[in-house]
Structure formats: C-alpha cells, structure tokens
C-alpha positions as CSV (number, residue, x, y, z in Angstrom):
1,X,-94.1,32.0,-37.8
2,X,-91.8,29.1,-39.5
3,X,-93.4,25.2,-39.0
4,X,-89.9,23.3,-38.8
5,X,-89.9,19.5,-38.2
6,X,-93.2,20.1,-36.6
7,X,-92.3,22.9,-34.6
8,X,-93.1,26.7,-34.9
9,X,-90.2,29.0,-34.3
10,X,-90.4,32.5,-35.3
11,X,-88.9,33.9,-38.3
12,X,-86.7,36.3,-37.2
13,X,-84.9,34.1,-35.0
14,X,-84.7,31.6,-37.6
15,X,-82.8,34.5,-40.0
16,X,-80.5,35.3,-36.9
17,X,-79.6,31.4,-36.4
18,X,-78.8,31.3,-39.9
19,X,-76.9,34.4,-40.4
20,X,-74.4,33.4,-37.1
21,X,-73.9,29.9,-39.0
22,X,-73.0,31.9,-42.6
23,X,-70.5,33.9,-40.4
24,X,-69.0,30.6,-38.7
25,X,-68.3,29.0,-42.2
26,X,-67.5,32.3,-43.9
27,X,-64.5,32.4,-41.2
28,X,-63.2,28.7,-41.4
29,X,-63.0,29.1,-45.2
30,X,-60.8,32.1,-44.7
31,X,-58.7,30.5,-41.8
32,X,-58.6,27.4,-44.6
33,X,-57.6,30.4,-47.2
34,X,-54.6,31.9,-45.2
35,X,-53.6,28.7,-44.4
36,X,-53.1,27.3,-47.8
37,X,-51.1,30.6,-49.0
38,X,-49.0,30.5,-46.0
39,X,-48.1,26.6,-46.6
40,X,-47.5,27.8,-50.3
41,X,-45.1,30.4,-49.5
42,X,-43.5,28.1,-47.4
43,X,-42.8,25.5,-50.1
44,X,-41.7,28.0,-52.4
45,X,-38.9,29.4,-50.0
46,X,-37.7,25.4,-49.2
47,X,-37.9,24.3,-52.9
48,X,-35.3,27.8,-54.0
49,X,-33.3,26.6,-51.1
50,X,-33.0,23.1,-52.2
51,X,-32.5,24.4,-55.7
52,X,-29.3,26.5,-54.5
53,X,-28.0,23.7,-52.6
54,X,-27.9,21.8,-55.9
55,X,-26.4,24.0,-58.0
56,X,-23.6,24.3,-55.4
57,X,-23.7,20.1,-55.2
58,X,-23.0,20.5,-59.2
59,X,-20.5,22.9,-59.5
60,X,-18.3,20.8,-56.5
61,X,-18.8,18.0,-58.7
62,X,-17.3,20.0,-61.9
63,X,-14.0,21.3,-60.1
64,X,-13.9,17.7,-58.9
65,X,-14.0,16.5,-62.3
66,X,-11.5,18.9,-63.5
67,X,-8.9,17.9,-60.6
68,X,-9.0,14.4,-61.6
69,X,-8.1,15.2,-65.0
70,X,-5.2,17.0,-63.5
71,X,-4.0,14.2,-61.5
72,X,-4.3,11.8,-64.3
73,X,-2.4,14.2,-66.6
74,X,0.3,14.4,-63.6
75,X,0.6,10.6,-63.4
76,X,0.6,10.8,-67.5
77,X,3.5,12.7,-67.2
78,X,5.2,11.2,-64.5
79,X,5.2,7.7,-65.7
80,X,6.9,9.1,-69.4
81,X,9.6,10.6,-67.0
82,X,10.1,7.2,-65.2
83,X,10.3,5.3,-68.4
84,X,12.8,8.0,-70.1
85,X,15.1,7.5,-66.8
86,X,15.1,3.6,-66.9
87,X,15.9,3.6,-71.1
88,X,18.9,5.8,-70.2
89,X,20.2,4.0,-67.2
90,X,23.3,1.4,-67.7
91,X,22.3,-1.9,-67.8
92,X,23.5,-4.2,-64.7
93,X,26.1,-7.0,-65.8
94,X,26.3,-10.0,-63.6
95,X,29.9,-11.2,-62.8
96,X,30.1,-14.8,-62.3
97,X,32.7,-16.5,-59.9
98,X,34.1,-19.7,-60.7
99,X,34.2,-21.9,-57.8
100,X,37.6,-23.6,-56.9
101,X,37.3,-27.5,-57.1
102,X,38.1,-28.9,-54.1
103,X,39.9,-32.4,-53.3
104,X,38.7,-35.3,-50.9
105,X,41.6,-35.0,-49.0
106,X,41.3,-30.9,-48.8
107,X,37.9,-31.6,-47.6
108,X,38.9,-34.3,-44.8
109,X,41.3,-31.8,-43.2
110,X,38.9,-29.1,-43.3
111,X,36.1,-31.1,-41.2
112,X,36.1,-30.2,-37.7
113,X,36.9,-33.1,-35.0
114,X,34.4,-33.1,-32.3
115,X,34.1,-35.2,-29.5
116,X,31.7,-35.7,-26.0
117,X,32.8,-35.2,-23.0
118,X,30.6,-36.4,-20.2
119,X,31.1,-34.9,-16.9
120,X,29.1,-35.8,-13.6
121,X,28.3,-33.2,-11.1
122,X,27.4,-33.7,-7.5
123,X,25.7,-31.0,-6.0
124,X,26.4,-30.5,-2.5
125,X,23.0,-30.3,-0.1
126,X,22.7,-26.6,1.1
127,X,23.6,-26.4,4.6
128,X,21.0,-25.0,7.0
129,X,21.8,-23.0,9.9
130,X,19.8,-23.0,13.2
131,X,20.2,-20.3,15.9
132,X,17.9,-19.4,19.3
133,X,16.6,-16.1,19.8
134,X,17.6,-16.0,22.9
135,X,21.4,-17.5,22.3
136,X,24.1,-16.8,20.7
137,X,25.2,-19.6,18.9
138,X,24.6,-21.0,15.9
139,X,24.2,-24.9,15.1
140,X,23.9,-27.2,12.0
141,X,20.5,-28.2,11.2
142,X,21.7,-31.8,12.4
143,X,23.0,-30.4,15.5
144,X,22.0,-32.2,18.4
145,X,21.9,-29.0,20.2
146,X,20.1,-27.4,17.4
147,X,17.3,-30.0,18.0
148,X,17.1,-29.3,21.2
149,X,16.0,-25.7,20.3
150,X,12.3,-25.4,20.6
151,X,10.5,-24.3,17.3
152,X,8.8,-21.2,18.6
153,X,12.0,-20.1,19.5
154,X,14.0,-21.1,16.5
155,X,15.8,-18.9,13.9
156,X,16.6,-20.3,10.5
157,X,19.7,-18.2,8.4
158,X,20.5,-20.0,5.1
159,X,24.2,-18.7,5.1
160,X,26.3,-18.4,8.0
161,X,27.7,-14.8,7.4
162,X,24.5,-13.3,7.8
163,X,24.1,-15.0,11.7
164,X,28.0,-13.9,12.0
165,X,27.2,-10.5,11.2
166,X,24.0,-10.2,13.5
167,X,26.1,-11.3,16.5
168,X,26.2,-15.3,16.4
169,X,29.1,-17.2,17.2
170,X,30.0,-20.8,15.4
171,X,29.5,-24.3,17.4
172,X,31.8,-26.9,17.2
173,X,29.5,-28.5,14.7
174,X,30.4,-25.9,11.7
175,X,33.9,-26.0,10.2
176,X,36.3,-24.1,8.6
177,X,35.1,-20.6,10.4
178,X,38.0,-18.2,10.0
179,X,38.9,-15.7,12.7
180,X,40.2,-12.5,11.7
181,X,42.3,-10.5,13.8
182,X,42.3,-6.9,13.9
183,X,45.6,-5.7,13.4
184,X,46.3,-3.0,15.9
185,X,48.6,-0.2,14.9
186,X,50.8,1.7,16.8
187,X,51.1,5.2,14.9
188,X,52.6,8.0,16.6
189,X,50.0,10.7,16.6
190,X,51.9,14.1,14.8
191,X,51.8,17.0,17.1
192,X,49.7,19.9,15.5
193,X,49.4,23.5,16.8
194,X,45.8,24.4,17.2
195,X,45.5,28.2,16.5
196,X,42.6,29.5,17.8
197,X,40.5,32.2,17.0
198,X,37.6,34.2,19.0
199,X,34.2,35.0,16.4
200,X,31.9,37.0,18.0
201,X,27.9,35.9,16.8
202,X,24.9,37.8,17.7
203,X,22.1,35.3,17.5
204,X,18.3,36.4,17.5
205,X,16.4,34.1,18.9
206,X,12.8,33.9,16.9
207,X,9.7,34.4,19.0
208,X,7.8,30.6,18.8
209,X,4.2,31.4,17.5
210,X,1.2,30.3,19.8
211,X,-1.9,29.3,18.4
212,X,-4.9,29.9,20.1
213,X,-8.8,28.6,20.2
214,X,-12.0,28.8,22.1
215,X,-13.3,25.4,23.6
216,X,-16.6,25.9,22.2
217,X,-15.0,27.3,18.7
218,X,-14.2,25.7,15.5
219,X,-11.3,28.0,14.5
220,X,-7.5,28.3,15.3
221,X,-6.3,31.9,15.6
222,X,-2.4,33.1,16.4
223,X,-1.8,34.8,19.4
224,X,-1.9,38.4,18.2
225,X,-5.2,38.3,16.2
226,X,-7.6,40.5,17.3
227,X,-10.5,37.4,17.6
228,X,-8.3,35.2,19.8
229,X,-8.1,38.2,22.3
230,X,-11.9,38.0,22.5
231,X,-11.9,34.6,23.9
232,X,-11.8,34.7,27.2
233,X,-9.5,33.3,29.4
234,X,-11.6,30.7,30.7
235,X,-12.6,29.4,27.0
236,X,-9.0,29.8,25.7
237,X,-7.0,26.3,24.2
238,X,-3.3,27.2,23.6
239,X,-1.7,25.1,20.8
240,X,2.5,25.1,20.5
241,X,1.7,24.0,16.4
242,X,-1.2,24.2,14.3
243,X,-0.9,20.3,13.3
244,X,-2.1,19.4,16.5
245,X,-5.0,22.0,16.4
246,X,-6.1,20.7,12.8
247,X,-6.1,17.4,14.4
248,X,-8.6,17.7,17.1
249,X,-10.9,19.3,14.0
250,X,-10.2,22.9,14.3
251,X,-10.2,25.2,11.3
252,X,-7.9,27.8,10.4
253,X,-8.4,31.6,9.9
254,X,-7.2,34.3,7.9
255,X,-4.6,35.2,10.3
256,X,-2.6,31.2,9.9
C-alpha cells in the first residue's frame, strides 16, 4: 500500500497508472519527432526549388544584358552610317526671286470693282387646298364653299396635282388649271397572219397532301402514316396545310 495525498491506493495500480502515462508521452514526443523531420524535408525541397528559380531569374538577366549591348552597338553603328550619308550629300542652295516693282497706277487697275446690289424678294403665301371626302371638288382655303365644308369631313392637299391625280376636279376659285387633251390617233391596224400551231402537253396533276390528327392528340400526321390510320374515324381532324394545324397547337411527327 501507497499513502497519496492522504489516500491509500495500492502499488501495483499505482506502477500500471504510471507506466500508461510514460507510454502517452513516449508517443507525443515521437508524433512531435516525425513531425519536425517531415516539416524539414519539406523546407529543404521548397528552398532547392526557389534556389533553381533564381539561378534561372539570373541567367535571363545575363542574355538580357548581353542583348542590350547588341542593340546599343546596332544604334552605334547606325548613327556613324547616318552621319557618313549626310557629309556626302549635296548641300541645298536657295534661289532667291526678285520681286518685280510694281507702279500705283499698275496697282489701281489691278483692284477689283465691286459693288452691292440690293434686291427685295416677296414670297408668295403658300396656297392651301381644301377638298370633301365625300366630293369631288377642290376649293381654295378662302373658298366660301370650302368654309362651308365641315372639319370632320375636311381634306387638306398642299399642292393641287396631288388632289388632281386622286380624282378632284378645280372650282372656279383656282386659276390657271390646264386641261390636256388626249390626242386620239387614228392608226390603221397592219393585217398579220396568225400561224397556228397544235402542242400536245401531258400534265400530271400532283396528289394535294392531307394532314391528319386525333381530337384528343397533340400531333399532326400525313395521310399515309401508319399512326394516323389508328385514329379512328370518329377522333379523326383533317387539315388541307399543316400551318393551320400548327396553329391550333398541334405538333408535328416524323412523317411531316
């Protein structure tokens, strides 16, 4: 016997309690262990990785290096070629033009006379025309005919020609309406043999396709489909198009 805290507990059961805690922390530890190697192996494959990634960072750096000494030897060169070309080109030489004196007089002739001309205009009013819808003549806006027209009944035509060409004729009130005459003709009509000749056509006349559908169905079949001669003949619907049938919300079938 073991006196704990007061307590007497027996010793074997106090070694067993013990050992089962040993085991507990013996396993953590090696979780802890495992873990810690895992993590480390970890590290080392991100950090070789990384280090690959920057020696691939520095070597685009170095061919970038070298291609901008390229291009500035290029320009180098291309500016020595620019400057050879301009020392050997011919140098420009400017012509100058003397001017021709020129007299007062000369100058008198030569201006331009201009003078104002004022004109004044009078627009004409527009002239409206009133007709009735059921007459047939048409009146001047002033009319007193025209005013007699009621307004529900009243047809406005801003030119004349258009009420002339719907069928109007001119009041008294609108002038200078000219009449033309049709000039009638009188032609002798030639004599010309007809020659005749007899064509013989054979003409097949093409069988009109009926559609056909149950009342209680949702689908259009033609008349030689083996479905629509299941319908009976009570239930049948006969349709001269199809429109029609797709109309009144029938579907078609295989057969259309």
């Amino acid at each position: 016997m073991v006196f704990v805290f007061g307590v007497d507990i027996p010793l074997v059961e106090m070694i067993f309690v013990l050992t089962i805690i040993l085991v507990i922390l013996l396993g953590l530890l090696i979780y802890l262990v495992i873990g810690q190697v895992k993590l480390k192996r970890e590290l080392k494959i991100v950090i070789s990785k990384e280090n690959v990634e920057l020696g691939d960072l520095k070597e685009i750096q170095e061919e970038e290096k070298g291609n901008i000494g390229l291009l500035r030897a290029i320009k180098s060169e291309l500016d020595k070629l620019l400057y050879s070309r301009l020392q050997r080109a011919p140098k420009e030489v400017k012509v100058v033009k003397k001017k021709k004196k020129t007299t007062r007089k000369k100058r008198a002739k030569e201006a331009v006379k201009v003078r104002t001309i004022i004109q004044r205009i009078l627009k004409r009013p527009k002239e409206i025309y009133v007709a009735a819808k059921d007459g047939k003549i048409l009146h001047i806006k002033e009319c007193p005919f025209a005013k007699k027209i009621r307004e529900e009944s009243r047809i406005i035509f801003k030119s004349k020609t258009k009420a002339f060409n719907e069928g109007y004729k001119a009041c008294s009130c609108i002038k200078n309406v000219k009449i033309k005459k049709k000039k009638i003709s009188k032609r002798k009509a030639a004599k010309k043999t007809l020659e005749f000749r007899t064509v013989v056509k054979t003409v097949v006349q093409k069988q009109k396709k009926r559609y056909v559908a149950s009342v209680d169905g949702d689908t259009v079949h033609q008349e030689n489909c083996p479905f629509a001669k299941k319908i009976g003949e009570k239930n049948r619907v006969y349709f001269k198009s199809k429109t029609k049938a797709f109309d009144k919300g029938y579907k078609a079938c295989y057969c259309i």
